[in-house]
C-alpha positions as CSV (number, residue, x, y, z in Angstrom):
1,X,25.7,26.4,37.3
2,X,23.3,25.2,39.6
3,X,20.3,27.4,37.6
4,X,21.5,25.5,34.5
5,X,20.9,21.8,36.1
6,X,17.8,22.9,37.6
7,X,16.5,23.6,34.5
8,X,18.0,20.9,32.6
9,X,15.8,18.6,35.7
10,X,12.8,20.3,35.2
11,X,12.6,20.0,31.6
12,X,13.0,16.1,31.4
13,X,10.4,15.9,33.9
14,X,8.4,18.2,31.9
15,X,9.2,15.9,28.6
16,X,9.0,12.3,30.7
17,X,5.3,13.4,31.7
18,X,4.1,14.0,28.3
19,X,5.1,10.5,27.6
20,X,3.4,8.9,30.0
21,X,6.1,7.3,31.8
22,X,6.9,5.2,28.5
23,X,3.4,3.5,28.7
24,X,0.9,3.0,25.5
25,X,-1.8,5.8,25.4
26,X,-5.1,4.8,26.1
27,X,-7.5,4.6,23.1
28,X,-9.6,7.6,22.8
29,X,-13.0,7.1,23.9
30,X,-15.2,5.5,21.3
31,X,-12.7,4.5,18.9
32,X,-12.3,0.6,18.5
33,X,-9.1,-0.8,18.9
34,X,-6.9,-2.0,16.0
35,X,-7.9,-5.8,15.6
36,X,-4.8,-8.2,16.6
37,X,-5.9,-10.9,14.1
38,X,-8.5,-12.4,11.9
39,X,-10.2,-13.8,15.0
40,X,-10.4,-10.4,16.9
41,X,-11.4,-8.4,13.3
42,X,-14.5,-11.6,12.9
43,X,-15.6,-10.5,16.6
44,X,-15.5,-6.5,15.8
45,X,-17.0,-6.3,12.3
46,X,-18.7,-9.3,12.6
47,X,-18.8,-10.2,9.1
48,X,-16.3,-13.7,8.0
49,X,-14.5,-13.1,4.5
50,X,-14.5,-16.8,2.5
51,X,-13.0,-17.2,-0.6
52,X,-15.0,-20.2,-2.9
53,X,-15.2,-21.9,-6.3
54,X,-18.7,-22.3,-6.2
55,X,-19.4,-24.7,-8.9
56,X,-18.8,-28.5,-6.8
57,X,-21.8,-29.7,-5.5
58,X,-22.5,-31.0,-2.9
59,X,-19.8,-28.6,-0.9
60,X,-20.6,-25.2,-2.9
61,X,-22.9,-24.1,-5.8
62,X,-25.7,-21.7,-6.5
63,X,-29.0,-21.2,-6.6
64,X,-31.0,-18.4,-8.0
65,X,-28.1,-16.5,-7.0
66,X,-27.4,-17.7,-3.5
67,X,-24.7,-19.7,-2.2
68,X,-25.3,-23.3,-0.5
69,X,-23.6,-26.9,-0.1
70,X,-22.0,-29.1,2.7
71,X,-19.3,-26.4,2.7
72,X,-21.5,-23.0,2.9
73,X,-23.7,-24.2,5.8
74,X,-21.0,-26.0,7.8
75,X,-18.4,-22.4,7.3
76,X,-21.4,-20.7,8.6
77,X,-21.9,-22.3,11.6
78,X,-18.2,-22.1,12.2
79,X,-18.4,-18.3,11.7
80,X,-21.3,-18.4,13.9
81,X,-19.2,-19.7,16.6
82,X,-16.3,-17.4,15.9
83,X,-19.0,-14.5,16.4
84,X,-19.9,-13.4,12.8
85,X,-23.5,-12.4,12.0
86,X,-22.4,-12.9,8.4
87,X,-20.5,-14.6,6.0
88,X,-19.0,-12.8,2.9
89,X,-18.6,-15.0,-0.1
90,X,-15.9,-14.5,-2.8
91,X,-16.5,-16.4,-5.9
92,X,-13.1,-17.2,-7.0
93,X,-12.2,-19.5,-9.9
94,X,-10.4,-22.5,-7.9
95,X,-6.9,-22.3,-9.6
96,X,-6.9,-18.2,-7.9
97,X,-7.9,-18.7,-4.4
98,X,-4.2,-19.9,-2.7
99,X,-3.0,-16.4,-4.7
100,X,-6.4,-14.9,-4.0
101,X,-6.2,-15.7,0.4
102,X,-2.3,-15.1,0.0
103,X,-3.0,-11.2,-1.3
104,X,-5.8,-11.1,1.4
105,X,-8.6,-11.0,-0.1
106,X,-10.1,-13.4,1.9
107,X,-9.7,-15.2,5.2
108,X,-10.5,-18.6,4.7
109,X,-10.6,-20.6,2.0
110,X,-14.0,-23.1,1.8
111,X,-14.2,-24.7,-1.3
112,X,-13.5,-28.7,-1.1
113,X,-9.5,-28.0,-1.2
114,X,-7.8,-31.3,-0.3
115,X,-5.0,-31.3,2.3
116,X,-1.7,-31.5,0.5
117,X,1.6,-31.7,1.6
118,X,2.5,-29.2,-1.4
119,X,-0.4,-26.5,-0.4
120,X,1.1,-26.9,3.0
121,X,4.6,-25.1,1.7
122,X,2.9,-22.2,1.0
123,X,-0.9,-21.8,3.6
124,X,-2.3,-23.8,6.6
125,X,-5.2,-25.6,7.3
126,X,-7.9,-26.1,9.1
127,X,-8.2,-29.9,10.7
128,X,-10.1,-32.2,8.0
129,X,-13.7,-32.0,8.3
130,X,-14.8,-34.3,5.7
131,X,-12.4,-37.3,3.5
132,X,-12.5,-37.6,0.7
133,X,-10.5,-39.3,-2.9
134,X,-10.4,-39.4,-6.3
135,X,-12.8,-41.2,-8.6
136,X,-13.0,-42.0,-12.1
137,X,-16.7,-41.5,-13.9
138,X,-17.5,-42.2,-17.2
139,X,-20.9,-42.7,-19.2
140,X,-23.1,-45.0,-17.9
141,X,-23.6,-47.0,-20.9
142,X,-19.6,-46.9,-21.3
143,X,-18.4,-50.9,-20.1
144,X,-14.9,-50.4,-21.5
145,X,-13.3,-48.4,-18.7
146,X,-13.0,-50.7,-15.8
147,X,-9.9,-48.7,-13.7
148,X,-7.2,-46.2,-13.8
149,X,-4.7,-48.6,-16.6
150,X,-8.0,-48.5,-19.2
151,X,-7.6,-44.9,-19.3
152,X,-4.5,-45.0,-21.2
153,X,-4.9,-43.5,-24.8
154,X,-8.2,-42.1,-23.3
155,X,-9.1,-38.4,-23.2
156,X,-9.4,-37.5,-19.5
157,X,-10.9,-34.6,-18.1
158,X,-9.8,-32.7,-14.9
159,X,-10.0,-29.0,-13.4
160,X,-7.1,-27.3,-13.5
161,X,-5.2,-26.0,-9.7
162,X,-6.9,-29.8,-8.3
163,X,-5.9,-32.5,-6.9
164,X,-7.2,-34.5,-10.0
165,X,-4.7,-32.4,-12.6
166,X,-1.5,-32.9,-10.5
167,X,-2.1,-36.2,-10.1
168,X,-2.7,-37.4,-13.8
169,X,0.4,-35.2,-14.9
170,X,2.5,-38.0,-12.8
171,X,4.9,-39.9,-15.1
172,X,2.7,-43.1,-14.8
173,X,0.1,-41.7,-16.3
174,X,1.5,-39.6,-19.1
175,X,-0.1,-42.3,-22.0
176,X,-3.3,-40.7,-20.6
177,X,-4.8,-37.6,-22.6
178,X,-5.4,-34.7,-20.2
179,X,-7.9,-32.0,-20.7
180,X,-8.0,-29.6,-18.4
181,X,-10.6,-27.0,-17.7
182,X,-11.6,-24.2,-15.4
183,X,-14.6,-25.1,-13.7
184,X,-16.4,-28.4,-13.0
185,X,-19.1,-27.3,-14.9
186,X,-17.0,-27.3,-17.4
187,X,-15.2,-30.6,-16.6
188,X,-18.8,-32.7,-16.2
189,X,-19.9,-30.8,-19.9
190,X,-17.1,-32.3,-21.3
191,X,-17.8,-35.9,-20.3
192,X,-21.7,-35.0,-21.2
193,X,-20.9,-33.8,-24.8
194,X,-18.7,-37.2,-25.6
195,X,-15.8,-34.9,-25.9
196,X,-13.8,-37.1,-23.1
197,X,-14.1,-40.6,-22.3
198,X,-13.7,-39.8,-18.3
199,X,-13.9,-37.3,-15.6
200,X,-11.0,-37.6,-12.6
201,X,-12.6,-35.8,-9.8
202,X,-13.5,-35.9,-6.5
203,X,-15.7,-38.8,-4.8
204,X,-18.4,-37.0,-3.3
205,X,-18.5,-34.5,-6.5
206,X,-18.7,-37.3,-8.6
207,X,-21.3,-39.5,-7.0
208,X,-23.6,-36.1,-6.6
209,X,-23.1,-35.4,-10.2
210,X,-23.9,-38.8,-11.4
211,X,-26.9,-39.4,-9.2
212,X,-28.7,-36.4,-10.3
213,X,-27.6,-36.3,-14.4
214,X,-28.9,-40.7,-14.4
215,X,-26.4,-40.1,-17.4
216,X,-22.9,-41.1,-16.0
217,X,-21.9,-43.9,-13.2
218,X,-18.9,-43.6,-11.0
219,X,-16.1,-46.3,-10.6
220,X,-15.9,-48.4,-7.1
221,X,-13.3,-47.4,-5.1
222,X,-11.3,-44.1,-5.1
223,X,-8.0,-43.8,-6.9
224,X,-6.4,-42.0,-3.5
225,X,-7.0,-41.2,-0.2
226,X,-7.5,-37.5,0.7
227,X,-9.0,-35.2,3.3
228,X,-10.7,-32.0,2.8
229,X,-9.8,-28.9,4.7
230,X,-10.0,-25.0,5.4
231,X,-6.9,-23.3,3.5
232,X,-5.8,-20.5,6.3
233,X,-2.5,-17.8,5.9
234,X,0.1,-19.2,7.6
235,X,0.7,-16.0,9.5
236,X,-3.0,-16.7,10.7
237,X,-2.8,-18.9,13.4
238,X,-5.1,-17.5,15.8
239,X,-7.7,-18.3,12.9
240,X,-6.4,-22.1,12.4
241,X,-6.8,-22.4,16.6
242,X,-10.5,-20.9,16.4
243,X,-11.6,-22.8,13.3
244,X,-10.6,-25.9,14.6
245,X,-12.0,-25.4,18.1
246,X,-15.3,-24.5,16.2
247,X,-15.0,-27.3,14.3
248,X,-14.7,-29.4,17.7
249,X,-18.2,-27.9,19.4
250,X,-20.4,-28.5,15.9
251,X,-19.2,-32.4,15.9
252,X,-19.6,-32.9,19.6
253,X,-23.4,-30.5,19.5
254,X,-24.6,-32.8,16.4
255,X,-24.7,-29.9,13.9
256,X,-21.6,-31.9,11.5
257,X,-24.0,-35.2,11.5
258,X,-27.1,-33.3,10.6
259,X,-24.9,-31.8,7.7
260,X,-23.5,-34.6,6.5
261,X,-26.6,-36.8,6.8
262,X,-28.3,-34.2,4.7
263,X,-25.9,-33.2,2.1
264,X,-24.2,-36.9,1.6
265,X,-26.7,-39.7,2.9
């Protein structure tokens, strides 16, 4: 008997030792550890994964091929700060990037998106970096549209998944006659080709657009107040935290001014 509990003692000692005690094994030298979060992947890869419409100057467009904007250059400084070397663009048509960051694809959604308390049931954001509203623009030599009540009867352009869509579709505003399209390209065309009477868009966008076409004017005053922000996972909080301290150093070191003095002023 006493044999038999020796060697039942000796054999959970045996099996407790190759356990470690109940401790996690240490990593085997020269393998990386499995990143806890966005934040900690950034810092190991050191590549930031963005998901953008780029067609909405002055926040995102091309040129020859490369991405820039009031959007592209402030994300990369934010990166910057989070300790990427580079950031990875995915041009995504705006309608798919909530679906597009919720399946992963992307980290971080940079592309104009207004805060919204809808958007908020299903991602995060960021803290507002820039404000924002929607503006009506029409032809410049068009004198007939003076505010939101002459657009009644009127063919209105907006891009569909915006702000600018979910707005018109209110019940106020069902005399109006909403087109919708899939980019802005396609949205300013419309309004350029005389097939709409008005565009419903964002300020900025707007006043960018018609400064540079000399073809169309914007509206004074902005039909609402909104703020533009960084659409994050919810589950990604470590990456709202970072963003918005980032966002905190680059306003307080003068980068945001420079930005916004030379994409806006």
């Amino acid at each position: 008997m006493k044999k038999m509990l020796l060697s039942i003692a000796l054999l959970v000692m045996v099996v407790t030792a190759g356990c470690g005690g109940g401790s996690t094994p240490a990593p085997a030298a020269g393998k990386a550890e499995t990143p806890k979060g966005v934040v900690d992947k950034v810092k190991q890869t050191k590549v930031f994964t963005v998901g953008t419409d780029a067609t909405f100057k002055p926040f995102e467009f091309k040129v020859d091929g490369k991405y820039t904007g009031f959007d592209i250059e402030l994300v990369e400084a934010v990166a910057k700060q989070l300790g990427a070397d580079k950031v990875e663009y995915v041009d995504t048509e705006f309608k798919g990037l909530i679906p597009g960051l919720l399946a992963k694809k992307f980290d971080l959604i940079v592309s104009a998106m207004y805060i919204t308390e809808e958007r908020k049931q299903t991602i995060a954001f960021s803290d507002t970096y820039f404000p924002g509203g929607l503006a009506i623009m029409v032809k410049k030599d068009n004198n007939t549209i003076q505010g939101i009540k002459d657009l009644n009867g009127k063919k209105v352009t907006v891009q569909i998944g915006t702000k600018s869509a979910k707005y018109l579709e209110e019940p106020q505003f069902k005399e109006i006659k909403l087109v919708k399209v899939e980019t802005n390209n396609d949205m300013f065309m419309e309004l350029e080709t005389g097939k709409v009477d008005a565009v419903v868009t964002g300020l900025p966008a707007a006043k960018t657009y018609a400064k540079e076409k000399g073809t169309a004017k914007v509206l004074p005053g902005t039909l609402t107040e909104e703020f533009y922000g960084y659409g994050i996972r919810k589950d990604d909080q470590d990456l709202v935290k970072a963003v918005n301290e980032a966002l905190k150093k680059l306003k307080a070191d003068g980068t945001y001014d420079k930005l916004v003095k030379k994409w806006f002023e």
